[in-house]
C-alpha positions in Angstrom: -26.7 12.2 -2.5 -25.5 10.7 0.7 -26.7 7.5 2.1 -26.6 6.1 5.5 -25.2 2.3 5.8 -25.2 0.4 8.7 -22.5 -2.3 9.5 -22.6 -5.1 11.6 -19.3 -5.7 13.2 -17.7 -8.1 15.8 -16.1 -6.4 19.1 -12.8 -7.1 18.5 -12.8 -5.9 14.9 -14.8 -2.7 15.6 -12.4 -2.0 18.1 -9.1 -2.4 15.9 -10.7 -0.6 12.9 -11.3 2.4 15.2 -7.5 1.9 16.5 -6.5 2.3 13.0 -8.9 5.0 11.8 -7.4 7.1 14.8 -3.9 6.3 13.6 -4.1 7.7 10.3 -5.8 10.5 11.6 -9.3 9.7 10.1 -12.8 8.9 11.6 -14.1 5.5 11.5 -16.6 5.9 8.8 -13.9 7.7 6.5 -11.8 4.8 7.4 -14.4 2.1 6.5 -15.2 4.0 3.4 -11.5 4.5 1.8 -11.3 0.6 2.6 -14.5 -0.2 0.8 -12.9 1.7 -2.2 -9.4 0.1 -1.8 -11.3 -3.4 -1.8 -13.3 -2.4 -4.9 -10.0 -1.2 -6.8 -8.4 -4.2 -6.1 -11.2 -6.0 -7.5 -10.9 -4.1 -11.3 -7.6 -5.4 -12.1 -7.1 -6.8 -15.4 -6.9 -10.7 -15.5 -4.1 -12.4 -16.5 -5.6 -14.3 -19.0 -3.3 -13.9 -21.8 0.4 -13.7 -22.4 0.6 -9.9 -23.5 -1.3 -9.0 -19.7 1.3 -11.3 -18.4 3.9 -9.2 -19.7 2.6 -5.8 -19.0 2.2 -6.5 -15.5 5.6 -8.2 -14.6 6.7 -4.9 -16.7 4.4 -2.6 -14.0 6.3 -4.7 -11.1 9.6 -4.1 -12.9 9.0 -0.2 -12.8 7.9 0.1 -9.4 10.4 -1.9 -7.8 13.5 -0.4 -6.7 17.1 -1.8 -6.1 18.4 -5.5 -6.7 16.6 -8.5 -4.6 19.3 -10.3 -2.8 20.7 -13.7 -3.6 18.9 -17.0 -2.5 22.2 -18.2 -1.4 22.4 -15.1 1.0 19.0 -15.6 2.6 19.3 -19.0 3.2 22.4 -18.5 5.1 20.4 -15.8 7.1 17.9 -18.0 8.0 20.2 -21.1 9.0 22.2 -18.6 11.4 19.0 -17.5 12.9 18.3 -21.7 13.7 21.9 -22.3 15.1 21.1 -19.6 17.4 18.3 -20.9 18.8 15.2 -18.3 16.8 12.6 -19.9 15.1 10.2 -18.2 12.8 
């Protein structure tokens, strides 16, 4: 059974929630709706209350991650070349 929901929404925020529904090709209330979801999912996550969840979810990170983060050493030299030429962040 469907039911009908109605959301109260600021101007600026209606408009770039429709901007973004028509991106991924979707209408506004399937966009608002696979949010909702997303927000809810988020939400059942384990906590990381003990050492053993600690360890299976640096493990999960482990196994979706792919490739070798670069060296500190190499980002900060990045970042000070960026500020000798002038950019900031």
């Amino acid at each position: 059974m469907s039911l009908r929901v109605q959301v109260i929404l600021d101007e600026s925020d209606a408009l770039k929630f429709r901007i973004r529904a028509l991106q991924e090709s979707k209408s506004l209330s399937a966009w608002l709706r696979e949010a909702g979801k997303k927000m809810l999912k988020m939400g059942e996550a384990a906590p990381l209350a003990d050492e053993e969840s600690l360890k299976r979810f640096f493990a999960g990170c482990r196994e979706r991650e792919e490739g070798e983060e670069p060296d500190w050493e190499d980002h900060k030299k990045t970042i000070q070349k960026g500020y000798r030429r002038g950019g900031r962040p």
